[in-house]
C-alpha positions in Angstrom: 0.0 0.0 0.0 1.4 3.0 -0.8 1.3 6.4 1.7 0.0 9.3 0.4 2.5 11.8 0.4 1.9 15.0 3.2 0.0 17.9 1.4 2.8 21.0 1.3 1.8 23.9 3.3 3.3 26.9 1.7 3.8 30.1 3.9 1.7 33.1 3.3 4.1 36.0 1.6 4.9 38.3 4.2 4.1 41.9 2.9 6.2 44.7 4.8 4.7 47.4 5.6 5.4 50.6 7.8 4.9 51.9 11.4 0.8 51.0 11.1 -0.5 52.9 14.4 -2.6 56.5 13.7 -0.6 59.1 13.7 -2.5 62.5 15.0 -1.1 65.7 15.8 -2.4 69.3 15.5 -1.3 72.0 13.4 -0.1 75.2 14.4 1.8 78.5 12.1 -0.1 77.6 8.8 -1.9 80.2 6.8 -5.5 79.4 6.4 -5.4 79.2 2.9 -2.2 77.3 2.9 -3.6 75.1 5.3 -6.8 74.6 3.3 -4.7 73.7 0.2 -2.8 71.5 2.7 -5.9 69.8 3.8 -7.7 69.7 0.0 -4.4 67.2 -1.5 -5.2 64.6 0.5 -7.9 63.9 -2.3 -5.2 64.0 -4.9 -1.7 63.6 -3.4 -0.5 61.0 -1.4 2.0 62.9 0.7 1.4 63.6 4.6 0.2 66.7 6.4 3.8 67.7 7.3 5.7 66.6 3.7 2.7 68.3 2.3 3.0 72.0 4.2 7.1 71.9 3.4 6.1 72.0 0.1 3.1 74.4 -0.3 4.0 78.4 -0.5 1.4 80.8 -1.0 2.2 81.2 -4.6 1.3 77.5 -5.3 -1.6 77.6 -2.5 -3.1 80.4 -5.2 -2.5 78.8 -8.2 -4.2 75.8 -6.6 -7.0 78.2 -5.5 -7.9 79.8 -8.5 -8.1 76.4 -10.4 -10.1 74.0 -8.7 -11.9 76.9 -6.4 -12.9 79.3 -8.9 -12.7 77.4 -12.1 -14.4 74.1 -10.9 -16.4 75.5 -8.3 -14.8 73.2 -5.3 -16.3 75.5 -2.5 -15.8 72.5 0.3 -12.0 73.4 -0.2 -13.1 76.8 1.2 -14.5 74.8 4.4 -11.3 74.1 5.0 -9.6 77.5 5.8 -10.4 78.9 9.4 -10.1 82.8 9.7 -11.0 84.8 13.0 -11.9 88.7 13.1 -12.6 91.3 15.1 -15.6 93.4 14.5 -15.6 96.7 16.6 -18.0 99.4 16.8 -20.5 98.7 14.9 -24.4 99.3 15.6 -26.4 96.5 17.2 -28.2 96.3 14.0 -25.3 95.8 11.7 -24.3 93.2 14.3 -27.5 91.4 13.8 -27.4 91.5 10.0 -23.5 90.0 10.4 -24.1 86.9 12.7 -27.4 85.8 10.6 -25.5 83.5 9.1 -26.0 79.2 9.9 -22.3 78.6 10.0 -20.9 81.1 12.1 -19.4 81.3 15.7 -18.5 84.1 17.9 -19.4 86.3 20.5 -20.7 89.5 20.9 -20.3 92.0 23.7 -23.8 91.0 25.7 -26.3 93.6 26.9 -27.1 91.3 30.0 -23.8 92.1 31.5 -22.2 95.4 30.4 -23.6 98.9 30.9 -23.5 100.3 27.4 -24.5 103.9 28.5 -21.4 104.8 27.2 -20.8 102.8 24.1 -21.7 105.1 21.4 -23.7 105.2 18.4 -23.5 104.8 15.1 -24.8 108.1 13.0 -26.6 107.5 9.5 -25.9 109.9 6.4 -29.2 111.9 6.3 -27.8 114.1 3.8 -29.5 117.9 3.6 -32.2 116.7 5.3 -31.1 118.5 9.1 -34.4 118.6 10.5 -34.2 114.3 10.5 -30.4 114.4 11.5 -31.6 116.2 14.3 -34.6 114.5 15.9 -32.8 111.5 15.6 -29.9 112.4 17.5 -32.4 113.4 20.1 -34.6 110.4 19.6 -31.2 108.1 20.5 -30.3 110.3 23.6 -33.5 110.5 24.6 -33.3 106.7 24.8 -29.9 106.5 26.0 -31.3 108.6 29.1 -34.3 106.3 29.5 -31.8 103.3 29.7 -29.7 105.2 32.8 -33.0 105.8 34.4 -34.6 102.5 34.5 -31.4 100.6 35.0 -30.8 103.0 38.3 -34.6 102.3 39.4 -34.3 98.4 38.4 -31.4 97.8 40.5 -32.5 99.8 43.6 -36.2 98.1 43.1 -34.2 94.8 43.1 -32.0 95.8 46.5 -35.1 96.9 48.1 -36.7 93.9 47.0 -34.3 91.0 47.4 -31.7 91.1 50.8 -28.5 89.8 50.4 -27.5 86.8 52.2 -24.7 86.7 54.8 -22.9 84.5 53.2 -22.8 86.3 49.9 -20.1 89.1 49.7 -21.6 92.6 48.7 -19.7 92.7 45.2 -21.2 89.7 44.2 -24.5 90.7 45.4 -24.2 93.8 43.3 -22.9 92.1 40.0 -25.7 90.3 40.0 -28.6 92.5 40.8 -26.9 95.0 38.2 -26.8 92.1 35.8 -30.6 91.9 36.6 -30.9 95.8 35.7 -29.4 95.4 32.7 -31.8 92.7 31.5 -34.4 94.8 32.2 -33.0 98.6 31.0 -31.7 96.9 28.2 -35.2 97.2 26.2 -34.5 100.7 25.7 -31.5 100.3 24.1 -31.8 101.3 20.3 -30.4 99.3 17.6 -27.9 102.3 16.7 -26.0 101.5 20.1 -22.0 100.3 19.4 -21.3 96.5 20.3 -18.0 94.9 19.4 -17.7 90.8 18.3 -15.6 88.1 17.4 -16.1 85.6 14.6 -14.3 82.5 13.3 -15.5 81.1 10.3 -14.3 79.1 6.9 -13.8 81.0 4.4 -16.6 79.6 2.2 -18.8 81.3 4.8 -16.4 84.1 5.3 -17.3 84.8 1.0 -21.4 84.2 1.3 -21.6 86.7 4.4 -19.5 89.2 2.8 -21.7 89.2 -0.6 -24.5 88.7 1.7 -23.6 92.1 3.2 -22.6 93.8 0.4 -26.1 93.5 -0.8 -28.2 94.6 1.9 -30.2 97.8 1.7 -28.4 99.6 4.5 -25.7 101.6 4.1 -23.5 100.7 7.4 -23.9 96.5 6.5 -22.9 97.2 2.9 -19.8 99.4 4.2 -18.7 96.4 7.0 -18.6 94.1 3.9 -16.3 96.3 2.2 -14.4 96.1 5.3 -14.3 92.5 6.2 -13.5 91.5 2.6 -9.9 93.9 3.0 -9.7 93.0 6.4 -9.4 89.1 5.0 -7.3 90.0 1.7 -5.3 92.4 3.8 -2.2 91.9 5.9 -3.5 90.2 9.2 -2.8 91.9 12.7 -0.4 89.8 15.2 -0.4 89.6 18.6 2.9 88.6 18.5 4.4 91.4 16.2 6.1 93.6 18.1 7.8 90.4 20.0 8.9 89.6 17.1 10.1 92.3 15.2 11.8 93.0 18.4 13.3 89.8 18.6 14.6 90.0 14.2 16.4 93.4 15.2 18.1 92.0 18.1 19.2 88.8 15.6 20.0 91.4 13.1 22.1 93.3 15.2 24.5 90.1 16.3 24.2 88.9 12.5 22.9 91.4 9.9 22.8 88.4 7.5 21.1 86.2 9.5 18.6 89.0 10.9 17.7 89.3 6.8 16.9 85.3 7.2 15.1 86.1 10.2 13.0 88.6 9.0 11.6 86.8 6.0 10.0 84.7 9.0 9.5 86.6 12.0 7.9 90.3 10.0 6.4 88.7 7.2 2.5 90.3 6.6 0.1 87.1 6.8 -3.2 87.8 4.4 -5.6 85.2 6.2 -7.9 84.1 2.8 -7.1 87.0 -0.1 -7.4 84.3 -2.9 -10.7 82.8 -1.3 -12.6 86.2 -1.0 -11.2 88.3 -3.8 -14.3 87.6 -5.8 -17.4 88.2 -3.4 -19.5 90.7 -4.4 -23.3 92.6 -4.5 -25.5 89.6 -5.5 -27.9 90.1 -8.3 -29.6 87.1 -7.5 -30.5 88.0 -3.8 -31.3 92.0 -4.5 -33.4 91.6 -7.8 -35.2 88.4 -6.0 -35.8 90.6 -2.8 -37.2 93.6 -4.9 -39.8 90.8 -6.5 -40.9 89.1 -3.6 -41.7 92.3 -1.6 -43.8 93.0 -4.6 -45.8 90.0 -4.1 -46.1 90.2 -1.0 -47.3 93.6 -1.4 -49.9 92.4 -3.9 -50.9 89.3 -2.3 -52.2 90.8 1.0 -52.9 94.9 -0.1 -52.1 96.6 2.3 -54.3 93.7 4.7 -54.2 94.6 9.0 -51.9 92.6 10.4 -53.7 89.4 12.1 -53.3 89.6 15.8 -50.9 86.7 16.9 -49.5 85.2 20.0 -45.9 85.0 21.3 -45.6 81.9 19.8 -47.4 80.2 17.3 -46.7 76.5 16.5 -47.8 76.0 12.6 -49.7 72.7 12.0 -51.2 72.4 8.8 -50.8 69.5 7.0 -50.4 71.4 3.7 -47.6 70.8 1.0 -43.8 71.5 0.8 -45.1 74.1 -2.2 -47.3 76.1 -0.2 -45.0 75.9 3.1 -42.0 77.1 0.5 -43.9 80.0 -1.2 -45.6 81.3 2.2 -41.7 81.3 3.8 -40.8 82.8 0.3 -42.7 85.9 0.6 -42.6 85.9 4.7 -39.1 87.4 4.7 -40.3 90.4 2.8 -43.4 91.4 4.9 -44.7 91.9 8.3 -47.6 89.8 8.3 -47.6 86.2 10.6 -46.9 83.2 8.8 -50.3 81.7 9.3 -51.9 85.2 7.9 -49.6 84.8 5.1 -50.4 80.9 4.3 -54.1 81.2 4.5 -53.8 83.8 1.6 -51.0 81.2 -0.5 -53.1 78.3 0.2 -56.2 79.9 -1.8 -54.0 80.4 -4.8 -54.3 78.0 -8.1 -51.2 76.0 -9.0 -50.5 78.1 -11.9 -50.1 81.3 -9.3 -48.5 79.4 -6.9 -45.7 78.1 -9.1 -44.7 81.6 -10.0 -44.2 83.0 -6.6 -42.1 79.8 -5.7 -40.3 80.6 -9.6 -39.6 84.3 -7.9 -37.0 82.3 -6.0 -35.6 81.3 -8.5 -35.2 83.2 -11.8 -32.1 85.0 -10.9 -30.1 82.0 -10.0 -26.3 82.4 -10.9 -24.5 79.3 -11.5 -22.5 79.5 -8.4 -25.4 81.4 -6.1 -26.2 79.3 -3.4 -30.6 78.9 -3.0 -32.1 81.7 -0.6 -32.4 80.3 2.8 -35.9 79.9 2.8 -35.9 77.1 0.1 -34.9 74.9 3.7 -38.5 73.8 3.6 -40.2 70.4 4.8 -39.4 71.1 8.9 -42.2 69.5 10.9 -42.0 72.1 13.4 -42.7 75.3 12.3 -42.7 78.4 15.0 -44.1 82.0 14.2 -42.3 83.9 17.1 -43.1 87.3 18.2 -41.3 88.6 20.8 -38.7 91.8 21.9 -35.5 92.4 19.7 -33.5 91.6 22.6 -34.8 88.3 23.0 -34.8 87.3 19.8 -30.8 87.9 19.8 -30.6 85.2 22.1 -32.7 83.0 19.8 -31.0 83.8 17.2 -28.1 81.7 18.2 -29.7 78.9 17.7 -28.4 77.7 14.1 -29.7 74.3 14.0 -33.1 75.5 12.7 -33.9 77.3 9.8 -34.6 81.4 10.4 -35.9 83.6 8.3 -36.3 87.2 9.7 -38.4 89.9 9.0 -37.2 93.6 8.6 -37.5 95.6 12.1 -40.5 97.6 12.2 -42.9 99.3 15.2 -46.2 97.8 13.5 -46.0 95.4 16.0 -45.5 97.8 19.4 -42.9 96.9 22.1 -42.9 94.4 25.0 -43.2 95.5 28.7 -40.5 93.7 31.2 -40.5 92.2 34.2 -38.9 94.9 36.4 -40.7 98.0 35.1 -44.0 98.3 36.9 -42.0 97.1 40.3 -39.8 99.8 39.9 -42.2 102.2 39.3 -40.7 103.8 36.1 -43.5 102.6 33.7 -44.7 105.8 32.6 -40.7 106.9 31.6 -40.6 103.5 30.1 -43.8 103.8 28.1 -43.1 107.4 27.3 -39.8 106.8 26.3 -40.7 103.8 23.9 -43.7 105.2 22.1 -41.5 108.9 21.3 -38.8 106.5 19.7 -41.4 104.8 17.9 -43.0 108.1 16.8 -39.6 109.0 15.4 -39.1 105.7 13.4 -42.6 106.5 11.6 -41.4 110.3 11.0 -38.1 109.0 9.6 -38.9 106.4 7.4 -41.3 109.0 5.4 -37.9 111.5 5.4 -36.4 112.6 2.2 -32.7 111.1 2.8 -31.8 108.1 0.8 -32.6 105.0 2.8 -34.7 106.5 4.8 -36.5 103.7 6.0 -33.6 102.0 6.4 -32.2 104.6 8.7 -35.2 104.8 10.6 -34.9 101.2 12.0 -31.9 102.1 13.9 -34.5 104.0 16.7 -35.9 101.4 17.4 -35.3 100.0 21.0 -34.2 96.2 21.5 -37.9 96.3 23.1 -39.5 96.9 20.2 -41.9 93.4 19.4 -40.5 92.0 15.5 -41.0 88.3 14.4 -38.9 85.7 13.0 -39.5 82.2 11.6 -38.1 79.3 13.2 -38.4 75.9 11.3 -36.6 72.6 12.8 -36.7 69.2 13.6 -37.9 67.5 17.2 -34.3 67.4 18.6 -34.0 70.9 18.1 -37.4 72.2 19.5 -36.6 70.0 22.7 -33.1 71.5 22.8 -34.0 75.0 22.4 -37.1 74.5 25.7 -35.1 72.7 28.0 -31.8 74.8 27.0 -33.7 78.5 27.1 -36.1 77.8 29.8 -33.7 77.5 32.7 -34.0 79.9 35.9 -30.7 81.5 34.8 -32.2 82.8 31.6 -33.6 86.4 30.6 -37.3 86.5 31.3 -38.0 87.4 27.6 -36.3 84.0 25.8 -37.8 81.7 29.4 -41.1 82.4 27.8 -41.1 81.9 24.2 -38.8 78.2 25.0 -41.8 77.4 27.5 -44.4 78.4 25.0 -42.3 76.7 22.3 -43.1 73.1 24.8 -46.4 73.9 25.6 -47.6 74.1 21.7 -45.4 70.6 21.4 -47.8 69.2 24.0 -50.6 70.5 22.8 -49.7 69.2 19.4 -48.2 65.8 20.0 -49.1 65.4 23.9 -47.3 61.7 23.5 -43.8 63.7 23.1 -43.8 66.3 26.5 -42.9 63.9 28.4 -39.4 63.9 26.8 -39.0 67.8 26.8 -36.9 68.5 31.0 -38.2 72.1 30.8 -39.2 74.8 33.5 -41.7 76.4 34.1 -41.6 79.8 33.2 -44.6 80.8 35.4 -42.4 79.6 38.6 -40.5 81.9 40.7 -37.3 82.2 40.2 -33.8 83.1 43.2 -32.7 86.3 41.3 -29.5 85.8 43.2 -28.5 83.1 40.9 -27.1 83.4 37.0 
């Protein structure tokens, strides 16, 4: 018999290969665009971070730029490159316009915390026309004065009202209750009022904001998007500078040709994204479409009175995408409440329909991104009405979709906790329905952008509305987040009437919303 020979067993090729653990390390000294170029060739180079950054200079970073950028539209690239600014001194209004964007973080000097009696103003160009120059440099004074008057009576209201604690030392006890104040005296505030903020942002959203702003109808928000495009295409401020140049004269003076060497590296003027911004400009596309929806809106409701609405109103019609997308369409160019505005769209044929939606549309650029309120299909829709103020503090909330109306006095001004207790509520009233006769006397003025102008009288107490469209995780986010003792009065109320529609609405889900109620008392000792 004979044996089967043993099968062979051959061994597996070994294949070498490198060090095989992650490698991850941050990145620090990069210029955003060299960075974002840095970033952008892992898709078509297979060099590291660090083999691909000794490589790059600005020049190729450019080159790079301007072909697969501009030329093939690559705007995720853009995501890439990280730029922070400064914004100083401009008016509360401009300030809202700037931060309205859904990609965008910073912080803004806050009202709840900082006496702005003494900020400053910002001053329109009213032309020839004195007379308006003049009543509304009295108007914002006037205001100004109002806000020193009810902060004074707020605070000693809250002193008389609340005794501090033993264990509490007196500064804190008067930070707070000042902070308290302020929440209250803020309301008089008027959007002309200086703030100051900081922003990071990519430079794809750096280049929408800026045409954004260039395009607005104001004259102070066009003029900061002049300013932030040079301030991104222009040589960068460092904190480090004078260290440094310091530091290269000192080398210099040991080693004049090595201080030459030193300089190229130490002095050097960084321009944080010129290639990425150079083309922003005034879009067609958002003025022309803004000039035709205003008409519609104008010619859908004719000159209607405004529906009387509540704080907040949760929409909850089981209409379509179409009629949700032309009613937000035309929403944004009105004053009316959404529900007002729908019950006029819904009546409309198709044929009509379709063209407001197609008002959207027809100016479309190749490269224009869709107006903001084509983010249709939410299943939580909020019509909010509530104090400028306030709404800032909304506002933050990028999640959701906003779209904002212009500010206004049609819908009069908000009266805050604080006032009557103080006993300043005739100043306060007084004080808020002169500004508001001065916003109706302006915007009929002869000065270009008159009515324009005229919005920057208004006090942060004055009532405006805003859209708010998002999903269930956001709506619960927003009540529990907002509602919270610590909070401002104003925003407590709209997140706990933002859960109570919810409940009313889909009682099944409140029991997942950890909110507070905004009708409980609250320590005003505690922030």
């Amino acid at each position: 018999m004979t044996e089967t020979p043993p099968t062979k067993t051959e061994t597996p090729v070994a294949f070498e290969s490198r060090n095989n653990q992650t490698e991850v390390f941050a990145v620090h000294g990069a210029d955003p665009e060299v960075l974002a170029y840095a970033m952008a060739k892992y898709s078509r180079s297979s060099l590291s971070m660090k083999e691909s950054l000794r490589e790059i200079s600005s020049q190729k970073a450019e080159q790079f730029l301007n072909t697969f950028y501009f030329q093939y539209g690559h705007r995720s690239i853009a995501d890439l490159a990280h730029v922070a600014f400064a914004v100083e001194r401009l008016s509360l209004l401009a300030a809202i316009v700037l931060v309205d964007e859904q990609r965008w973080d910073g912080q803004e000097r806050s009202t709840r915390y900082q006496n702005f009696r003494k900020s400053g103003w910002y001053m329109p160009d009213f032309g020839s026309d004195t007379a308006s120059a003049n009543r509304y440099r009295e108007t914002i004074e006037h205001l100004f004065a109002g806000y020193h008057s009810v902060f004074e009576a707020v605070f000693a209201s809250l002193q008389n009202q609340v005794p501090k604690p033993a264990d509490m030392k007196q500064e804190s006890y008067d930070r707070t209750l000042k902070a308290r104040a302020f929440d209250v005296a803020r309301y008089l505030l008027p959007l002309a009022t200086n703030t100051s903020l900081g922003q990071i942002v990519n430079a794809r959203t750096l280049e929408t904001q800026i045409s954004r702003l260039l395009s607005y109808p104001v004259a102070e928000v066009r003029q900061l998007g002049v300013r932030l495009q040079a301030a991104a295409s222009g040589a960068a401020w460092n904190v480090n500078a004078d260290d440094l140049a310091a530091l290269q004269k000192d080398i210099a003076a040991l080693d004049p040709a090595l201080g030459e060497r030193a300089a190229a590296l130490l002095t050097r003027e960084v321009k944080t994204a010129p290639t990425l911004v150079k083309y922003a400009a005034v879009s067609d596309y958002r003025t022309q479409t803004r000039a035709e929806l205003h008409q519609a809106a104008a010619e859908l409701l004719r000159d209607e009175a405004i529906d009387d609405a509540p704080l907040v109103d949760l929409i909850d019609d089981e209409h379509s995408v179409e009629i949700d997308l032309a009613t937000t369409l035309l929403y944004g160019q009105c004053h009316y409440p959404y529900r007002q505005i729908h019950r006029h769209v819904a009546a409309l044929t198709e044929a009509r329909l379709n063209e407001i939606i197609d008002l959207g549309i027809r100016h479309r650029g190749r490269h224009d991104e869709l107006l903001r309120e084509f983010a249709a299909g939410q299943a939580l829709r909020f019509d909010i009405l509530m104090d400028i103020g306030g709404f800032r503090d909304m506002h933050r909330h990028r999640r959701c979709v906003q779209i904002l109306q212009a500010f206004t006095s049609a819908h009069g001004y908000a009266i805050p906790e604080g006032v009557p207790e103080a006993g300043v509520q005739p100043l306060y009233e007084e004080t808020m329905h002169a500004a508001h006769t001065a916003y109706a006397a302006l915007a009929a003025g002869s000065a270009p952008e008159a009515t324009e102008s005229a919005q920057y009288v208004l006090p942060l107490g004055t009532k405006n509305r805003a859209l708010f469209k998002m999903d269930f995780a956001e709506a619960l986010y927003i009540s529990e987040l907002r509602s919270a003792p610590q909070g401002h009065f104003s925003y407590r109320r709209v997140a706990w009437e933002m859960y109570r529609a919810v409940e009313r609405k889909h009682p099944a889900l409140a029991k997942y919303f950890r909110v507070t109620n905004a009708d409980e008392p609250v320590d005003l000792l505690k922030r």
